[in-house]
ROMAR-499386 format. One record per atom (N, C-alpha, C): x, y, z. Coordinates in pm, whole numbers, plus 50000, padded with zeros to 5 digits. Layout:
<recs>
XYZ;...
</recs>
This chain:
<recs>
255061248650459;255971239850532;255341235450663;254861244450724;253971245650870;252631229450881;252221236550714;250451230050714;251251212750668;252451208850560;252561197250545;253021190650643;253771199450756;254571186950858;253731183450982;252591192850999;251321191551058;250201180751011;250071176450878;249481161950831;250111156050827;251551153750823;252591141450807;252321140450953;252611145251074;252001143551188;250921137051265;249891146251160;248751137951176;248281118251154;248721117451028;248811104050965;249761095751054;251291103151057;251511091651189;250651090151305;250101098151383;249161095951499;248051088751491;247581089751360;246611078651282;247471059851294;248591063251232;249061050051211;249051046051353;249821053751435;250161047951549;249091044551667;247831048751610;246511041951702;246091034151627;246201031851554;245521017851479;246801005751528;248371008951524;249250993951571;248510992251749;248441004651775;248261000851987;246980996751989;246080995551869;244620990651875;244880975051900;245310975951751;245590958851721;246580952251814;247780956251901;248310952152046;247760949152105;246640957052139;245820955352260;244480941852241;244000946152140;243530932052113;244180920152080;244980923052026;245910907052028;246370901752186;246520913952264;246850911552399;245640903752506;244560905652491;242950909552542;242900891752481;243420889252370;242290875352299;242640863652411;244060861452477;244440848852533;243360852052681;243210867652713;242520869452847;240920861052791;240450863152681;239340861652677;239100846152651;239850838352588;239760825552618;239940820352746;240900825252841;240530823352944;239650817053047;239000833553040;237390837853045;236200827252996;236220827452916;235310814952797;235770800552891;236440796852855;236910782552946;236930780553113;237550793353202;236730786653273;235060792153325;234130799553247;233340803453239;232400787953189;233060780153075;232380766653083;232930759253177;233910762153232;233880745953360;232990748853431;232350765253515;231650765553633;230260763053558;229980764853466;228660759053395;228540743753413;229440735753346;229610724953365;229530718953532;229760726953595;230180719853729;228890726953837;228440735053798;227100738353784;225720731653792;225790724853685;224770714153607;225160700953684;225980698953690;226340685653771;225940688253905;226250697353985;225330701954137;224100703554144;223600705854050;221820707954025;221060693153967;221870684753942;221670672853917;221490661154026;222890661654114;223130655554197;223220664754335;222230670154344;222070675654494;220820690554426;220170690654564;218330695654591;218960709354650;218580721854527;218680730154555;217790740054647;217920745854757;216990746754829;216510765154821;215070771454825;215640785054804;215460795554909;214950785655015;216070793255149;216430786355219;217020789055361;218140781855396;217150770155503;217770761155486;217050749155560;216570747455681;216250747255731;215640747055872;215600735255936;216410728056004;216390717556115;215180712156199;214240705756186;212980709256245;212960703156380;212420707656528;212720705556629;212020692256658;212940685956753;211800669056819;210420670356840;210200681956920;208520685356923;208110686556807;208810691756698;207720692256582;207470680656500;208600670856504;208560662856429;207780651856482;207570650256644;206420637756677;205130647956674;205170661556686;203410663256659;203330661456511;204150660856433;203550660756292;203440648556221;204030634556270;204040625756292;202310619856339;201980626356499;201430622756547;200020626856485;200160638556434;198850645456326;198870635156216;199540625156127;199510619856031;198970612556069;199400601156158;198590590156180;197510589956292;197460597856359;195860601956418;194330600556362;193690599356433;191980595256346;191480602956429;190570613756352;189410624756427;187570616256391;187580604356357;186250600356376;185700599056562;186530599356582;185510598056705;185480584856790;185700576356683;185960559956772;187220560356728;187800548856832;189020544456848;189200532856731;190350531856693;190650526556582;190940511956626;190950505456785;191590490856810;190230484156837;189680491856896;188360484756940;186870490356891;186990501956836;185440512056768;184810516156884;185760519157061;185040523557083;184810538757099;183610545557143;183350561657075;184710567757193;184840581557128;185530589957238;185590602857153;185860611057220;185830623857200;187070632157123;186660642257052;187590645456947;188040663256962;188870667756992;189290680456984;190350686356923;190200701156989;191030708656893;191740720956900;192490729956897;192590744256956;193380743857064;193230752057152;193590758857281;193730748357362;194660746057453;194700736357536;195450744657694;195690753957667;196280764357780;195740759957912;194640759157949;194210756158055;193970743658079;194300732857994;194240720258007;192110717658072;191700721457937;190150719557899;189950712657833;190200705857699;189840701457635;190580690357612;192000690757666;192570675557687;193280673857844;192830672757901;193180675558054;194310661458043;194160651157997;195440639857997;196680644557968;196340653757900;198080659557843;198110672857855;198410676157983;198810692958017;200250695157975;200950689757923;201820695457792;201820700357712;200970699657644;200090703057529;199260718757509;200100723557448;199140740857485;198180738157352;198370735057258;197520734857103;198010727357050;196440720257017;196150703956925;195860716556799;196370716156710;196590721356598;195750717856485;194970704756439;193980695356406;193330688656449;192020681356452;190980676456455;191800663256572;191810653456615;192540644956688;191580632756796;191450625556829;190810617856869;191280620057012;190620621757168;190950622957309;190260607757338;191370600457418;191010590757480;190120595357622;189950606757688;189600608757854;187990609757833;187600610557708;186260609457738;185810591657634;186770578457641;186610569157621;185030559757577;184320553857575;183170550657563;182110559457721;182280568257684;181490579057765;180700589557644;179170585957704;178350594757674;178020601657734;177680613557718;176980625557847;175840635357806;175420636357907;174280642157870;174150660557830;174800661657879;175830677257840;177180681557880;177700689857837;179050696357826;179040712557806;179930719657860;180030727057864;181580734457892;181970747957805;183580747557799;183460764757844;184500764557944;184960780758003;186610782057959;186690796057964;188180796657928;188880791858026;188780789658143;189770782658222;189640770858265;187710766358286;187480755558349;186430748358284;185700740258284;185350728958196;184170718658307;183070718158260;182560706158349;180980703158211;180890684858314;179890679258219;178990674958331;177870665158210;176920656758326;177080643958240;177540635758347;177080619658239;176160612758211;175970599758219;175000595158194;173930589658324;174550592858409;173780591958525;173240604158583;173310614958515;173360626658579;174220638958668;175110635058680;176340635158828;177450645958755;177210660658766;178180667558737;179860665158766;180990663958696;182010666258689;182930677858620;184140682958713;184660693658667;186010695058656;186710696658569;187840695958554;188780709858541;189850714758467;190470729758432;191250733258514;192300744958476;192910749158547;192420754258662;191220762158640;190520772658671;189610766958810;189190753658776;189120746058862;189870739358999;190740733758976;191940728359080;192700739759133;192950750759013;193300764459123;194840758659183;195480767759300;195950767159411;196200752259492;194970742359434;194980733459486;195790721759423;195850726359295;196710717359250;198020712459241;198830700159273;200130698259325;200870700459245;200590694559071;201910699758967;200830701958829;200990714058841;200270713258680;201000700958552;202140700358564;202680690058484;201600676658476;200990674058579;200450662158562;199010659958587;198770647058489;196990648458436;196100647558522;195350658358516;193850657658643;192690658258558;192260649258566;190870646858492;189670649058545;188510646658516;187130655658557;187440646158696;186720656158807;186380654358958;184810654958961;184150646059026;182910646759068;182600656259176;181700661059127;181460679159253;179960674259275;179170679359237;177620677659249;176870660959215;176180655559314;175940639759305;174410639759280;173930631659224;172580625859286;171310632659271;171490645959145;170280655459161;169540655559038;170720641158937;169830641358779;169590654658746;170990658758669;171240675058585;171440663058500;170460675558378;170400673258217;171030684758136;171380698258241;171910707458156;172860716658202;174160720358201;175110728458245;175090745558129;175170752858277;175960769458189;177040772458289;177680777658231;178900778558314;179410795458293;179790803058353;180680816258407;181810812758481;182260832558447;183810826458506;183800822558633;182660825558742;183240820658898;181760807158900;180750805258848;179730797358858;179240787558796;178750778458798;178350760958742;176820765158760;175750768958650;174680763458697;173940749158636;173410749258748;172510731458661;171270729858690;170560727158548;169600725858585;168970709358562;168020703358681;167740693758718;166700686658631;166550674758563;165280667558529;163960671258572;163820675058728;162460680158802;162580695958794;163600699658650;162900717658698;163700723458782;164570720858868;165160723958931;166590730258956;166800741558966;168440750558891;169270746759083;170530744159051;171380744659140;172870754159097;173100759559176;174460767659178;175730763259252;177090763459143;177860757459237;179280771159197;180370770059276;180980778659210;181900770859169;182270779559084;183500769058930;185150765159003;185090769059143;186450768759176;186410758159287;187260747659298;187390738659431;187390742159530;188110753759559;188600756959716;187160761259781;186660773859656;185270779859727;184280768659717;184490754959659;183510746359709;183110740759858;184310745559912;184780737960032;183260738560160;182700730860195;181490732460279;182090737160398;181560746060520;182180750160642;181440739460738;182300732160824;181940723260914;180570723960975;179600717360961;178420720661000;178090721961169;177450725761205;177410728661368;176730715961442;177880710161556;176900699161653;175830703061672;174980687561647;173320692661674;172780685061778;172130684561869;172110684261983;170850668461980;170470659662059;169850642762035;168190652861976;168250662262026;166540664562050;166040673861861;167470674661793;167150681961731;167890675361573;168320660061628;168770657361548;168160645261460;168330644261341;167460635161237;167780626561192;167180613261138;167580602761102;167590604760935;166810613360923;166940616960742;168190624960690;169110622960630;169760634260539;170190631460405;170620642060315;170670638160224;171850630460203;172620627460246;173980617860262;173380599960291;172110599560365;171670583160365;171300579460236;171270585360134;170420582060009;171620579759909;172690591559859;173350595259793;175120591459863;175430591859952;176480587560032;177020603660080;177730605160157;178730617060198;179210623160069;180040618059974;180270627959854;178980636059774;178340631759776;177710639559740;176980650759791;177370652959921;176840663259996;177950672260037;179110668259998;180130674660034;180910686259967;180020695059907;180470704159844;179510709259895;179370729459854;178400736559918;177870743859802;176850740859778;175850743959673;174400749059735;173760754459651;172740763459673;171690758459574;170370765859575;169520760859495;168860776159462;168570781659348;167800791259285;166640788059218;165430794359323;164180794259336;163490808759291;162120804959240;161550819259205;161190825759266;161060839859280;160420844059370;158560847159328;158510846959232;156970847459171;156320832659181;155410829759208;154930812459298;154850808459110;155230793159114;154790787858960;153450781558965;153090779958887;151600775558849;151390760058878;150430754558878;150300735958905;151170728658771;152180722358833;153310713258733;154030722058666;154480733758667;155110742658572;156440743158651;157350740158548;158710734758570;159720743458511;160870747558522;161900746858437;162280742158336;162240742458267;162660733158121;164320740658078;164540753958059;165800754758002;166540769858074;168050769458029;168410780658134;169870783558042;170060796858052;170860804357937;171820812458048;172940813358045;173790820558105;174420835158030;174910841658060;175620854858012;176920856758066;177570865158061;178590865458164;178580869658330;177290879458365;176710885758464;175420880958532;174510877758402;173020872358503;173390856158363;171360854658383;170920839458392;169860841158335;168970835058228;167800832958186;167140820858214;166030817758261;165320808458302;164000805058189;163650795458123;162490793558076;161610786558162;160440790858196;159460776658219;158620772358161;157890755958158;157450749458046;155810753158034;155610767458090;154290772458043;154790786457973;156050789857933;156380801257851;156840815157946;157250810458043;157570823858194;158550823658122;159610839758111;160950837658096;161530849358225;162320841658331;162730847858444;164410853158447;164900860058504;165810863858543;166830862358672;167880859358643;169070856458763;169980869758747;170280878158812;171290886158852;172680877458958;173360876958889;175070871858936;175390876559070;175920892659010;176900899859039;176190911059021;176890921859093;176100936259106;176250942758957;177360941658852;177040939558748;176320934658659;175270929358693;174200920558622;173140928358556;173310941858531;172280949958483;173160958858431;174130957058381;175240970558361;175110980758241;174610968158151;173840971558044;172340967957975;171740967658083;170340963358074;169600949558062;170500943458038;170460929958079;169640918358130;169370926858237;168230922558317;166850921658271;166300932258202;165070935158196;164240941358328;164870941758411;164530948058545;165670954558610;165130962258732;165930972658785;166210967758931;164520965358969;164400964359087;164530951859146;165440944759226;164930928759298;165710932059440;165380919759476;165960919959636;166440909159642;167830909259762;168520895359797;168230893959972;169060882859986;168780880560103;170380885660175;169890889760343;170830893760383;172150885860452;173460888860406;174010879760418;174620875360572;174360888260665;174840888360780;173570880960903;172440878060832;171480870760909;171630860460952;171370854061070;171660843361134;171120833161068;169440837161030;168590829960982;168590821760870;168870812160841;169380804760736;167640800860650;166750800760669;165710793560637;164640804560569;164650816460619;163960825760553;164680840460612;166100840360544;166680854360574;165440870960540;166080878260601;165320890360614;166370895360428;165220905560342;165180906360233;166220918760203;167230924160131;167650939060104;167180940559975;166330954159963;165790956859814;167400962859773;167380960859638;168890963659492;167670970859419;168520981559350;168560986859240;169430989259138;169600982259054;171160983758961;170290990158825;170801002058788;170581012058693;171491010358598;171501008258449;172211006058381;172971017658368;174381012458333;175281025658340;174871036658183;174601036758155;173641044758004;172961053158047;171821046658115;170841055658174;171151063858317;172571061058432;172501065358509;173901079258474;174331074258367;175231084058312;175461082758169;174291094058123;173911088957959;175371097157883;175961111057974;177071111457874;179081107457918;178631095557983;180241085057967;180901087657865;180381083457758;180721081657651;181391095357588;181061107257601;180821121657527;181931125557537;182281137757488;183761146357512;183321152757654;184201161457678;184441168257862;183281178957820;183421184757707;182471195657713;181071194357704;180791179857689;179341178957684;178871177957838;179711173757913;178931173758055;179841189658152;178711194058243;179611205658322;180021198158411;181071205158467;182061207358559;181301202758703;180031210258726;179601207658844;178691198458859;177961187958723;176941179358721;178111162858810;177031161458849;177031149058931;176771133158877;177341125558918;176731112258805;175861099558891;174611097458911;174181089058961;175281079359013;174841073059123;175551058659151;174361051859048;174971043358960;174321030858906;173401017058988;174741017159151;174411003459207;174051010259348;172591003259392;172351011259533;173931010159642;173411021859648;174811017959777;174321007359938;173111003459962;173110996260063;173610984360015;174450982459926;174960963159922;176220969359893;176770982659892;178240985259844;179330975259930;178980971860056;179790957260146;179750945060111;178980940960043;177980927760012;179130920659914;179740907259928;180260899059859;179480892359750;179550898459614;178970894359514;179460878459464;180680877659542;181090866559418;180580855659473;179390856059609;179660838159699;178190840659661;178210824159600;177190820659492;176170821359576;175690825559720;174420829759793;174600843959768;174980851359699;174620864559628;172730870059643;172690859759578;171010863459525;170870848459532;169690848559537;169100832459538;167920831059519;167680839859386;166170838359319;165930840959201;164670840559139;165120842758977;163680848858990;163600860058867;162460874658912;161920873358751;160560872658754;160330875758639;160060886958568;160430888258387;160720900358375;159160909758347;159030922558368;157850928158401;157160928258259;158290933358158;157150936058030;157020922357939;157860906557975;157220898957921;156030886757988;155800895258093;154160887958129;153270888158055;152730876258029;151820871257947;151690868957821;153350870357796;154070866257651;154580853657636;154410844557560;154430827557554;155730828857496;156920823557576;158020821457512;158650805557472;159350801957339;159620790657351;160780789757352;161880798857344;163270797257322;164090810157436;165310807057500;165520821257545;167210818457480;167830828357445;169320830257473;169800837257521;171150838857588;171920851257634;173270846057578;173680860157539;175070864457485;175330866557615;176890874557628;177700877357698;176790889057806;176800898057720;175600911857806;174470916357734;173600905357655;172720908257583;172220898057632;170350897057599;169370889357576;168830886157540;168090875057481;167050875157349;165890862157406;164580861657357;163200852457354;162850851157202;162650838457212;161690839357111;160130835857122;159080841657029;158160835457081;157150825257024;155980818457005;155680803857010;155300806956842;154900820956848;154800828656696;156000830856618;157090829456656;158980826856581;159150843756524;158630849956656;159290867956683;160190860556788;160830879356754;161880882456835;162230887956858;162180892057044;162420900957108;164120900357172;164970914757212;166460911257252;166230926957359;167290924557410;167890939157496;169170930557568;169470945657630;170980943257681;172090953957562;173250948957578;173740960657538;174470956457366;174620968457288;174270970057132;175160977157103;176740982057118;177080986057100;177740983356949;177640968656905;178530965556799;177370959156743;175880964256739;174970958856645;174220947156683;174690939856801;174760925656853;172940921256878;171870931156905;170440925256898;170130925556777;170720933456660;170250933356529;168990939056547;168880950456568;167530964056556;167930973456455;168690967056362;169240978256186;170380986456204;170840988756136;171661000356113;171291015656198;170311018956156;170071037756208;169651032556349;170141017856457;170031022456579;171191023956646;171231035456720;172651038956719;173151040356875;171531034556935;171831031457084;172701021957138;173581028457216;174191013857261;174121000857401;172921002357429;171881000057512;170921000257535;169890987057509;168610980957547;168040979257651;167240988057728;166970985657852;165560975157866;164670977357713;163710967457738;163480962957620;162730946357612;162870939157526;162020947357418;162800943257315;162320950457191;162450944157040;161480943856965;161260933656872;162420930656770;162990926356704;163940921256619;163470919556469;163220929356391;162910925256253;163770916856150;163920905356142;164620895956023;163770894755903;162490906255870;162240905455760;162940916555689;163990928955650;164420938755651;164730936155493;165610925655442;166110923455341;165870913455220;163940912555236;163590899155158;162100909755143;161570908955009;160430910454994;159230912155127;158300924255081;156920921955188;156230908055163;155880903955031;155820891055033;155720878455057;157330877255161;157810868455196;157540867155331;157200855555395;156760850755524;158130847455618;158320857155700;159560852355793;159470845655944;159870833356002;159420828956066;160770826256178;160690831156268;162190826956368;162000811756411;163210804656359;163040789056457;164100787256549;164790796356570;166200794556657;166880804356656;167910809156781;168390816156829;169750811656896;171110814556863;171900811556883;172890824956944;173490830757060;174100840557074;175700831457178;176710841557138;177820841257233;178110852857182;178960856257293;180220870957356;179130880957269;179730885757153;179200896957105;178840894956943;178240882156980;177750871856821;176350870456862;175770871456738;174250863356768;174210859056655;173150847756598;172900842956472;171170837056554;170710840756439;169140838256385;169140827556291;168110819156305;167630807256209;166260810856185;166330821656025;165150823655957;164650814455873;163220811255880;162430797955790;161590812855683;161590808155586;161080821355491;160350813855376;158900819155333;158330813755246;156910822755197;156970821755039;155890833655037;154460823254963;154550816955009;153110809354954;152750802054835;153770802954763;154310797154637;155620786754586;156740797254635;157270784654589;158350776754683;159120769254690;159460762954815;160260769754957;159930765655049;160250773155167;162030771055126;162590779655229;163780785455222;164640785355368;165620783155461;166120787155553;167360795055551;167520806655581;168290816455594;169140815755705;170860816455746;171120820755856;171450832555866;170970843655967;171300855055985;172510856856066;172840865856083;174180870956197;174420881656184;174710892356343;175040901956352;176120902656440;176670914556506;177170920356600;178630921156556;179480919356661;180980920556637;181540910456539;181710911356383;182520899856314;184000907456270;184510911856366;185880915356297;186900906756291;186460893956326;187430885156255;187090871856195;185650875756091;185000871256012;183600858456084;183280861956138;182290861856278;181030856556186;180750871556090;179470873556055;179080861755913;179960853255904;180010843855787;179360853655618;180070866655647;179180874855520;180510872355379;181690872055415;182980873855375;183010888155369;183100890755488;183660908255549;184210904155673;184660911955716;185420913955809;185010925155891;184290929555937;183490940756001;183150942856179;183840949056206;183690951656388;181470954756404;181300953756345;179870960156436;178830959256293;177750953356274;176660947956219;175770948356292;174450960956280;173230962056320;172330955156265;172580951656089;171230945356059;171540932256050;171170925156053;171400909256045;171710903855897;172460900055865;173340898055715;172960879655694;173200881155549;172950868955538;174330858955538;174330847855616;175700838855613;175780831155476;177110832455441;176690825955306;177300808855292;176960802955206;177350789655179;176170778355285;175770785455365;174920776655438;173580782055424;173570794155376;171640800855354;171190795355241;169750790155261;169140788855113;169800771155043;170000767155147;170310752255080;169180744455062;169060731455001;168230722454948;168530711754937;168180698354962;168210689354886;167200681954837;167500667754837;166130665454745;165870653854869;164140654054916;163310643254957;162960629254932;163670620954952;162990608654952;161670602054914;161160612555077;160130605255140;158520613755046;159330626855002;158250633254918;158510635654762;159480630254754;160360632854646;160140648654555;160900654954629;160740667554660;161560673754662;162020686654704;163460691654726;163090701754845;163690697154964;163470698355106;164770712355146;164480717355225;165110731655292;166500721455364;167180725455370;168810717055468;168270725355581;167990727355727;168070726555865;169330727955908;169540739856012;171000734556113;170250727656204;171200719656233;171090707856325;170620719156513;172560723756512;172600728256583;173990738856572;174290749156649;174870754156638;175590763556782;176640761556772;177630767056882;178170780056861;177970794256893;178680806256887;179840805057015;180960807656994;181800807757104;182400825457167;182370825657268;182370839157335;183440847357242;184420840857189;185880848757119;185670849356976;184510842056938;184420846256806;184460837556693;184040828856696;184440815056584;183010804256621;182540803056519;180960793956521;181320781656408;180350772756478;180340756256484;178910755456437;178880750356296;177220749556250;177320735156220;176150726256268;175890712756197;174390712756113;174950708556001;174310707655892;173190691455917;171880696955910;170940685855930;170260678755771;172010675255719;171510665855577;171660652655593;170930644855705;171160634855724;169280636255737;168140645155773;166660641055750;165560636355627;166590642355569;165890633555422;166920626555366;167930623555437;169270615655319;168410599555297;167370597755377;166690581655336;168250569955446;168200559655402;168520548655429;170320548355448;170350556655338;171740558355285;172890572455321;172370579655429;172710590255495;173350587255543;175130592455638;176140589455673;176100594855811;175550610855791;175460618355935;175420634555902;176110642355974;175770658155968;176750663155916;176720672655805;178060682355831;178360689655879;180060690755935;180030698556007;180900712055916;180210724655987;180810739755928;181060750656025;182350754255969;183120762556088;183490774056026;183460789956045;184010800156063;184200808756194;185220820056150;185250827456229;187090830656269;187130831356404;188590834356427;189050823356447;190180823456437;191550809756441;192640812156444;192400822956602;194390823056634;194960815156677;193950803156738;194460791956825;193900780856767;194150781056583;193250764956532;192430761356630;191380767356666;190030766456688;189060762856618;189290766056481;188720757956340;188470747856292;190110740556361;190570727056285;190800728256170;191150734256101;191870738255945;193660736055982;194280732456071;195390730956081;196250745056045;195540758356047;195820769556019;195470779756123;196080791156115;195830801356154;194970813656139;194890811556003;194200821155908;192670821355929;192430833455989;190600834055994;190030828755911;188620825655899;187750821655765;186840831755810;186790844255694;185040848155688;183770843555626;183630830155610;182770826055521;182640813055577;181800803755601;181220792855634;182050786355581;182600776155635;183830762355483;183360748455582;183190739855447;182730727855579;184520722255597;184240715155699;185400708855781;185230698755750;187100696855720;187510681455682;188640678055778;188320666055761;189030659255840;190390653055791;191870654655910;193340655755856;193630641755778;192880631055777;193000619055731;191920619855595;191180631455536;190850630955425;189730627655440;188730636155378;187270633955357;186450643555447;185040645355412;184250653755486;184130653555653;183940663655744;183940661355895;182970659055885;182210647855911;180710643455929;180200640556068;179580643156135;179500638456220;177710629956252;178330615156324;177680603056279;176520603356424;176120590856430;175170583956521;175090571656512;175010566456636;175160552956681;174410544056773;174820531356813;174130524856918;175530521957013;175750526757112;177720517857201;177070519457343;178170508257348;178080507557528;178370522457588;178010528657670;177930540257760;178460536857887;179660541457971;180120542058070;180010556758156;179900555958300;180030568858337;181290572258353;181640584658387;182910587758448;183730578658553;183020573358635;183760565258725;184070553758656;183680549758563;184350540358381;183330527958430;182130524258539;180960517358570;180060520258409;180060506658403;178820502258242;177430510058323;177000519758195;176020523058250;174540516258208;174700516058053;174070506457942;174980505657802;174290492657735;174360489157636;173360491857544;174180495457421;173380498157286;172530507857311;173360522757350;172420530557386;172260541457250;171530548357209;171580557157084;172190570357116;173500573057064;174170582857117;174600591756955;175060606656978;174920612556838;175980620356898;176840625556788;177880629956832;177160648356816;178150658556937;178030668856913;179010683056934;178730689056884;180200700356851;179760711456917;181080715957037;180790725057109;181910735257049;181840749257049;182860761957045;183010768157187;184260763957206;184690767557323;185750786757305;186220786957411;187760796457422;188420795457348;188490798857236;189910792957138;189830775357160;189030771657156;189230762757108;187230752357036;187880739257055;186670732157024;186750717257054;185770710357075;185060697957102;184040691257047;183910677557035;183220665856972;183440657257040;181580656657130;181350643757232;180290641457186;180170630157257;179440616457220;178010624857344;176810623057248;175750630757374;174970619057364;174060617057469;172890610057455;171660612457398;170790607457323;169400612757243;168640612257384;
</recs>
């Protein structure tokens, strides 16, 4: 009785979940049409919004007035170099504009972002240029230094808001070549001759010269020849102290950040000390020189103070070390004699001589460079000697040297990574900040010569054109995309080595190579290419980017097509905008500045 009314039980509980099944779905079906219908309207209405309106997949961005006329103004802009109303030449930049250097017309302007055409250097050719992070000066075509920059006008200036363009400082002495530091202008003269000015207006200022009395006074000065401006700044002249030989001149002069390299045109290579820092890291090639004293009355042949500046390495070899490598009671040389510890280094009568260096007497030099605190010669044989300081590989003396300081010149092997074989020949030398690059000619007697560019030192932000990225390179690496090029000869019908033209290292790290495929291009050659790596936090590149390049890329230009850069015949004006000549042969050329860069019109 128990077990049957217990399955009659069961079976109803059966029946009765199968009716609340089928309830519930019969209940559920009107929800699910529902569902279904309006599940197709938002489909439907869906498709119609994706049709008639631009789905975006993030949220839109309003773009500001400034951005929209520089991007504007980047479109229709022309980076050739001439002006588009009349063809005539002018100058083209790029990068950094912070200090109002490279476009001084528009101190609004912190960064030209692309390549861009500058009206302020208009049908003006010059004979050199030269770019500092704050201040900026050239020579035109008359010779006649001008200087422009923040760094320049200083204090003196009434509104930075508004445009100050190059100022004439130095007149009348025919300079063919500017180096520039942060407080100094040097120039050197057509006759051989180096003048010093300092980079700032105010300290140009001449001090009233003293009444001179009928019996002592002259009908000659240099103001009857040249007029009053040009005597009206206070400049100096740096002379050797070793006598030069019959006609032996100056020919070229290399700056650093501290001293000065001097060539002369019988192969002397001399030395300028700045600043009492000028040997800090060996730099110099010497220890010992003397200045003149500054408290002497004697203006014409001051009485002499011997200097000794000891590189800080050698006068305290463990700086560098943990505490326990030096005791407690050891003492550390002074580096800098203490009889000039009073002595105002920064007033450009510092020193006022240039010393030649001891161990390259009677070594024929034809090239000199200076990096930032390094030095390098080359010689008439295309060796190469460097010193100064090595901490990030920067003379390229290999890998296992692990000194970080050169006190004397010491040879440079660029044969390290090419066959005994092979004939290596230095033709050029290019250094900034803590960059150097070598122009190896290489050939083993067989089959066609070859040019290599080397590069060492600091490329940590792709410097070394290797595609690495590497803080410190002892041996000299090969750059790629520009080593080992060729084309084919004309004139020998042949296939000829490609040449850099020339090439710009800039102190922060980003190099400017022009490609010399315009010597065998024949009849039908356009001009040079131009090739840029390195850093580009401040489109210094001209890539309209930010993004470093470790690898050589040639540069194009924002209107499309290769950056070439040409040569011509145009009228030439000086700075004061006076015709200087017509149809003169002028070639354009590319400087690497501070974060930034430039393309002027030079004279051949």
């Amino acid at each position: 009785m128990f077990k049957r009314t217990a399955a009659q039980a069961l079976r109803s509980r059966r029946l009765y979940s199968r009716i609340s099944c089928t309830a519930q779905v019969a209940r559920a079906r009107p929800a699910r049409s529902v569902v279904i219908a309006s599940s197709a309207a938002a489909t439907a209405g869906l498709l119609w919004y994706s049709f008639s309106t631009t789905i975006h997949n993030d949220a839109i961005m309003t773009p500001k007035l400034e951005d929209i006329s520089k991007s504007a103004q980047k479109a229709s802009a022309s980076s050739t170099g001439v002006t588009e109303d009349d063809g005539s030449i002018c100058a083209v930049v790029w990068g950094s504009n912070q200090y109002n250097v490279i476009n001084p017309n528009e101190p609004g302007v912190q960064r030209v972002q692309c390549p861009v055409n500058s009206s302020w250097l208009k049908d003006v050719a010059l004979r050199d240029l030269a770019l500092h992070e704050r201040h900026a000066a050239c020579v035109d075509a008359r010779g006649d230094v001008y200087q422009w920059g923040d760094g320049f006008f200083g204090s003196s200036s009434t509104s930075k808001s508004e445009p100050q363009g190059p100022k004439l400082t130095l007149r009348g002495h025919d300079i063919i070549q500017l180096q520039l530091t942060e407080s100094r202008i040097y120039a050197l003269s057509a006759s051989g001759k180096i003048y010093v000015i300092a980079a700032n207006a105010e300290q140009q200022q001449k001090p009233p010269p003293k009444p001179l009395s009928a019996s002592t006074m002259s009908w000659w000065t240099p103001g009857w020849i040249w007029g009053a401006q040009g005597n009206a700044i206070d400049f100096a002249e740096i002379v050797p102290r070793q006598k030069l030989g019959w006609g032996e001149q100056f020919v070229s002069i290399s700056a650093g950040r501290n001293h000065l390299l001097a060539l002369t045109s019988s192969g002397r290579t001399m030395v300028h000390p700045m600043n009492k820092n000028a040997n800090a890291h060996g730099q110099l090639g010497l220890r010992k020189f003397d200045i003149p004293n500054p408290s002497s009355t004697d203006t014409v042949s001051p009485p002499r103070i011997p200097v000794e500046l000891v590189p800080r390495a050698v006068a305290d070899p463990f700086a560098k070390a943990s505490p326990f490598s030096r005791s407690a009671s050891s003492s550390v040389p002074p580096s800098i004699s203490t009889n000039i510890g009073g002595i105002d280094d920064q007033h450009i009568r510092f020193s006022d001589a240039l010393f030649e260096i001891p161990s390259l007497q009677g070594v024929k030099v034809s090239q000199i460079a200076a990096g930032g605190r390094t030095s390098f010669v080359m010689t008439d044989s295309g060796r190469v000697l460097g010193w100064g300081a090595n901490e990030f590989g920067q003379i390229g003396l290999g890998g296992n040297m692990t000194l970080d300081t050169i006190i004397l010149p010491t040879e440079v092997v660029l044969s390290r990574n090419v066959p005994g074989s092979v004939r290596t020949r230095c033709i050029d030398i290019s250094a900034g900040g803590d960059l150097t690059c070598f122009v190896a000619e290489r050939t083993d007697g067989e089959s066609l010569e070859y040019v290599d560019i080397l590069t060492c030192g600091n490329g940590q932000w792709g410097g070394l054109g290797n595609n690495l990225y590497s803080n410190a390179q002892g041996n000299p690496v090969r750059a790629k995309n520009i080593s080992g090029l060729r084309e084919y000869n004309e004139a020998s019908r042949t296939m000829s080595p490609i040449f850099p033209h020339a090439i710009s290292v800039s102190p922060t790290g980003h190099v400017l190579l022009t490609l010399d495929t315009q010597a065998h291009g024949g009849q039908g050659g356009l001009g040079r290419d131009l090739v840029a790596w390195g850093t580009n936090h401040d489109y210094q590149l001209g890539t309209g980017k930010r993004s470093s390049l470790p690898v050589p890329t040639t540069l194009e230009r924002p209107e499309g097509g290769r950056f070439i850069l040409g040569q011509r015949k145009a009228l030439v004006r000086d700075l004061a905008g006076n015709v200087w000549k017509k149809r003169v042969e002028v070639e354009q050329c590319a400087v690497a500045g501070y974060g930034n860069s430039i393309i002027y019109w030079k004279i051949k």
